[in-house]
C-alpha positions in Angstrom: 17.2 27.9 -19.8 14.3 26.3 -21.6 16.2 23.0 -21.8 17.2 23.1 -18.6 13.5 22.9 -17.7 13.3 20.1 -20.1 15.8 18.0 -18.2 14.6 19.2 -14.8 10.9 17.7 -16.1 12.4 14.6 -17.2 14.5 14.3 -14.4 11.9 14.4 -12.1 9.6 12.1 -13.9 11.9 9.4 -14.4 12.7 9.8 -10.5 8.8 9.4 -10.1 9.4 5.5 -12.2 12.4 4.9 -10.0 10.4 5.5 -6.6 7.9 3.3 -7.9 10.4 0.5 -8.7 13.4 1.3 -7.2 15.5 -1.1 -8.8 15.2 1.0 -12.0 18.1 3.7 -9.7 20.8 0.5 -11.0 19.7 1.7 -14.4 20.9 4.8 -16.5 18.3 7.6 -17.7 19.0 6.6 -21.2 18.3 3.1 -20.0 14.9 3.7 -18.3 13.9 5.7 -21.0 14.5 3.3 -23.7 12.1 0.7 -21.4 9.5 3.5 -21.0 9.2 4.3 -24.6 8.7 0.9 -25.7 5.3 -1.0 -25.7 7.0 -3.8 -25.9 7.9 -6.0 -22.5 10.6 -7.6 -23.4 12.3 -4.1 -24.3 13.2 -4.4 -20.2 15.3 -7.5 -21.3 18.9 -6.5 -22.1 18.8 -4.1 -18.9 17.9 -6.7 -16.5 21.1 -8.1 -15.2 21.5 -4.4 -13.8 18.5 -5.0 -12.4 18.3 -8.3 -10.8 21.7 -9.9 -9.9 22.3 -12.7 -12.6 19.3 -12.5 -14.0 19.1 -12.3 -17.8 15.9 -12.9 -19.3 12.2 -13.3 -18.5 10.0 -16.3 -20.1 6.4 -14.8 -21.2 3.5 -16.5 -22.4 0.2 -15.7 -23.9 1.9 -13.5 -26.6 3.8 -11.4 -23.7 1.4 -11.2 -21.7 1.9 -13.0 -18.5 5.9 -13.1 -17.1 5.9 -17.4 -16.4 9.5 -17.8 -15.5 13.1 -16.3 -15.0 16.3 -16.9 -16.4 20.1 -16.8 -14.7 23.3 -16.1 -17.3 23.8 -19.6 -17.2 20.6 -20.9 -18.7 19.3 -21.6 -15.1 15.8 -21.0 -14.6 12.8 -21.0 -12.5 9.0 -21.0 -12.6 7.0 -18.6 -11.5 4.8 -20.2 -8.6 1.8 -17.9 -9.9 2.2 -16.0 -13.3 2.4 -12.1 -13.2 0.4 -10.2 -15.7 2.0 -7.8 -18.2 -0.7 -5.0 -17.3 -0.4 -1.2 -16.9 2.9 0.7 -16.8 6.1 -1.2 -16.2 7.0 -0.1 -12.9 3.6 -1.8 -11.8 4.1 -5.2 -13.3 8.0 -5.3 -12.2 7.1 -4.6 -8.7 4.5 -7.7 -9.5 7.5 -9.7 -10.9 10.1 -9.1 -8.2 7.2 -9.9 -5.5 6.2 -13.3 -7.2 10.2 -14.1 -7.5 10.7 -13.6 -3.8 7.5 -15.9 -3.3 8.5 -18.8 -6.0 12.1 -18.9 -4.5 11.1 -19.2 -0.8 8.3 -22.1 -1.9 10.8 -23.5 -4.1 13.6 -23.5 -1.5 10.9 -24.9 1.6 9.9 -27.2 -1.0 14.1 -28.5 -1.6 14.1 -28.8 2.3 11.4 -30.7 3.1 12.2 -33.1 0.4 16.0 -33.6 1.4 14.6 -34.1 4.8 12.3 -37.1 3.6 15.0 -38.6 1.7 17.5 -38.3 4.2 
């Protein structure tokens, strides 16, 4: 009975991270706990391809800090257009990263267009 509260708690509180970031529902409990109980944010690392399609790792800077870039499983990677801080819990700063991704990706793409469109 007593565990069952337990897992009822935990249950709930991870379901409290994944409403924050949703993309942490692709992820198993184990999974998400394993990223919460680590300080470090690279920990999110070797979970991220269930997060993001084909996306394998994020490139930090300022002694993981700041999230600067993302990286496909072929070695394919973008800049960030703006850096995201590393700051407060990781459900806050992934929200940040997905955000800035959408953003980089649409400049990146207007960008491609414009300058086949020159060229051409």
């Amino acid at each position: 009975d007593e565990l069952d509260r337990c897992q009822k708690r935990l249950s709930d509180y991870l379901d409290t991270k994944r409403n924050a970031f949703a993309r942490f529902y692709f992820i198993s409990d184990d999974e998400l706990i394993s990223i919460m109980g680590s300080s470090d944010p690279s920990s999110i690392e070797p979970h991220l391809l269930k997060v993001f399609d084909n996306v394998k790792r994020l490139g930090f800077g300022r002694g993981k800090k700041i999230v600067v870039n993302m990286e496909s499983s072929e070695k394919e990677s973008f800049d960030l257009v703006c850096s995201v801080a590393i700051d407060g819990p990781v459900e806050l700063w992934m929200t940040k990263v997905e955000e800035e991704m959408k953003q980089s990706l649409w400049f990146i793409t207007k960008e491609a267009i414009f300058r086949y469109a020159k060229e051409n």
